[in-house]
C-alpha positions as CSV (number, residue, x, y, z in Angstrom):
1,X,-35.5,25.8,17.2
2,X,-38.5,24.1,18.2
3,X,-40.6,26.7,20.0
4,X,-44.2,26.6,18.2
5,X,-42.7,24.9,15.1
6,X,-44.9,22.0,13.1
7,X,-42.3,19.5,13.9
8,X,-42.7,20.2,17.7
9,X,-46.4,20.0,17.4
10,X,-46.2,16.5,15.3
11,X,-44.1,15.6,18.0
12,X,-46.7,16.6,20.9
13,X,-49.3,14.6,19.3
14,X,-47.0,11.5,18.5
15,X,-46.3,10.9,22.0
16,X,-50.2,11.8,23.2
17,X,-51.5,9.3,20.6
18,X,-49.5,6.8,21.7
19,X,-50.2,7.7,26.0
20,X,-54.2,7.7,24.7
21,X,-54.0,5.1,22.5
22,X,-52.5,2.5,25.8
23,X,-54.5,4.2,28.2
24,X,-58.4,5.6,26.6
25,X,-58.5,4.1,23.6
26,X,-62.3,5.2,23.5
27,X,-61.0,9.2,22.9
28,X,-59.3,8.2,19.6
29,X,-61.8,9.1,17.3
30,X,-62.2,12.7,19.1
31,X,-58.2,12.8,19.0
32,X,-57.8,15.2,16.6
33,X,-60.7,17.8,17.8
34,X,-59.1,17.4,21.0
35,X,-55.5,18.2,19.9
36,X,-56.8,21.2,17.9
37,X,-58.6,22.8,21.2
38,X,-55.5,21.5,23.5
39,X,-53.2,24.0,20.5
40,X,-55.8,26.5,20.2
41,X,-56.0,27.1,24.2
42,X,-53.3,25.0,26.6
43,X,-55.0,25.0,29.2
44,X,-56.8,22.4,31.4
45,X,-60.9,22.0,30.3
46,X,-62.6,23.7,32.4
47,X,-65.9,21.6,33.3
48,X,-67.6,25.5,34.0
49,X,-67.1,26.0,30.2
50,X,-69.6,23.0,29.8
51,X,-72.1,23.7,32.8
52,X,-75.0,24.5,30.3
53,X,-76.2,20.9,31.0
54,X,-79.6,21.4,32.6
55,X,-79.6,18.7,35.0
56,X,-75.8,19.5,35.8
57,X,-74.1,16.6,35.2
58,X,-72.3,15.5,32.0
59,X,-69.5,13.8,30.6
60,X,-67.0,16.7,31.5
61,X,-68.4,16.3,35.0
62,X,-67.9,12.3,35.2
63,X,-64.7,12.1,34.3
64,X,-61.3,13.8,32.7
65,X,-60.7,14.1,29.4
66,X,-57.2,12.0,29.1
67,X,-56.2,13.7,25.3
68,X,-56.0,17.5,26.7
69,X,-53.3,15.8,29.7
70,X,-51.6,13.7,27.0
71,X,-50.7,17.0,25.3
72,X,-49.7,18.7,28.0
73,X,-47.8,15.7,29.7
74,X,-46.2,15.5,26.3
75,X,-45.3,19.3,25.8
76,X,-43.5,19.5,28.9
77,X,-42.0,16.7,28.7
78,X,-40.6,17.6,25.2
79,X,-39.5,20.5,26.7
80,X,-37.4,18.9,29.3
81,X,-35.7,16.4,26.5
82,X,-35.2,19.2,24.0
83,X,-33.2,21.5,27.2
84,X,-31.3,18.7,28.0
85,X,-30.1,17.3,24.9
86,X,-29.2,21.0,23.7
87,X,-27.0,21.1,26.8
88,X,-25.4,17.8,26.3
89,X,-24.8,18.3,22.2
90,X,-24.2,22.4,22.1
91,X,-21.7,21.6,19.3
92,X,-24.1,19.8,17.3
93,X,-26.1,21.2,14.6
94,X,-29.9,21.9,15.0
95,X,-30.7,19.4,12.6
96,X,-29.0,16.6,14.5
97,X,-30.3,18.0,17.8
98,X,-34.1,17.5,16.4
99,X,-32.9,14.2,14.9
100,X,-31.3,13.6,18.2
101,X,-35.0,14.3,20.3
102,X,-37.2,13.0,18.2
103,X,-34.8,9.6,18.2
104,X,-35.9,9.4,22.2
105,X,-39.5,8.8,21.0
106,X,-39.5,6.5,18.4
107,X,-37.5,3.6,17.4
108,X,-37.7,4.0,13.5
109,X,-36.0,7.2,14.5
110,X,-33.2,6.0,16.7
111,X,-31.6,3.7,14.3
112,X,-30.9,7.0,11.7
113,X,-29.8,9.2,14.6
114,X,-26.7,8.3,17.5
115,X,-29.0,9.1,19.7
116,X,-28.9,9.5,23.3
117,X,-30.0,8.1,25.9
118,X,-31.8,9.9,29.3
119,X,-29.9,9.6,32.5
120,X,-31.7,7.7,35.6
121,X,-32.2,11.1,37.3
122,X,-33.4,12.8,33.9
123,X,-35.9,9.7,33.5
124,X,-36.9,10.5,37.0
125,X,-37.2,13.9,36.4
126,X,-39.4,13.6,33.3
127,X,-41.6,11.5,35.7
128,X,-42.6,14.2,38.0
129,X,-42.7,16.2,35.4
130,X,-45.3,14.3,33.6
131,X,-47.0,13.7,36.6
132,X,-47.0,17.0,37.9
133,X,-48.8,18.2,34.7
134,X,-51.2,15.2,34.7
135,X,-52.7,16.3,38.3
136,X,-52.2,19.9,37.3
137,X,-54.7,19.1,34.3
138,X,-57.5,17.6,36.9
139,X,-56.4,13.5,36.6
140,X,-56.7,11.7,39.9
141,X,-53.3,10.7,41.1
142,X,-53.6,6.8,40.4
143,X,-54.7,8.3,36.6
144,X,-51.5,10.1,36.7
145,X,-49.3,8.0,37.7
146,X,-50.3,5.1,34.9
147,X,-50.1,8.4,32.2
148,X,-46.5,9.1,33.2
149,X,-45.4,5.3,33.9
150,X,-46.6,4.4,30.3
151,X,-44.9,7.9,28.9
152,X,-41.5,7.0,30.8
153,X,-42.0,3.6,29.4
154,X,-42.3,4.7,26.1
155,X,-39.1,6.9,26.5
156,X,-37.2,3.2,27.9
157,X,-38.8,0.7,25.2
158,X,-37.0,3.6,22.9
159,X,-33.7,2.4,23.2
């Protein structure tokens, strides 16, 4: 339904715009570039792949790119939602299901759909998840933590 589709991508860079935009406002303008390699290849930068800097050092050395963790963040994240609002509506349509998800991130959305709303323990569990991909994609645990507060805070001010 959603696996690889355009809306699911739109979606993945919705929410990482918004995480970047609160949180490294400076990456904006390299947003898109940084999407587009985050599609291309999902996996965490790899500061060897930019080790041709002669004295060693570099911006990939000093510090974490924050749009790359976004994505990810967001992806799996999306993932969870999407699993658990299938399970919840498995008589619905897939039309109201992707109405029903995208609802959970934006509040222009969530007036046209009834949608619903994540449990305690599935807010909790989109947390960790969040967070576990944050640190998995090389951000310092105090880094993480702020990315999936402000993503599980973007989920709540939903409602």
């Amino acid at each position: 339904m959603w696996n690889g589709s355009t809306e699911q991508r739109a979606a993945i860079e919705e929410i990482s715009k918004d995480l970047v935009t609160q949180l490294a406002p400076e990456e904006l303008d390299l947003f898109g570039e940084l999407a587009q390699d985050y599609f291309d290849d999902p996996k965490p930068l790899s500061k060897s792949k930019h080790s041709d800097d002669p004295l060693g050092f570099g911006i990939f050395e000093a510090m974490t790119i924050m749009t790359p963790v976004a994505m990810a963040m967001a992806s799996t994240v999306l993932t969870f939602v999407t699993t658990e609002v299938i399970k919840s509506a498995k008589d619905e349509s897939a039309a109201v299901i992707k109405k029903k998800i995208k609802a959970l991130f934006n509040k222009a959305d969530k007036q046209e759909a009834d949608s619903p709303s994540l449990t305690k323990e599935q807010m909790e569990q989109v947390k960790k998840l969040a967070y576990k991909q944050a640190t998995d994609f090389g951000m310092d645990a105090a880094t993480a933590e702020k990315m999936s507060n402000a993503l599980i805070g973007s989920l709540a001010l939903n409602k």
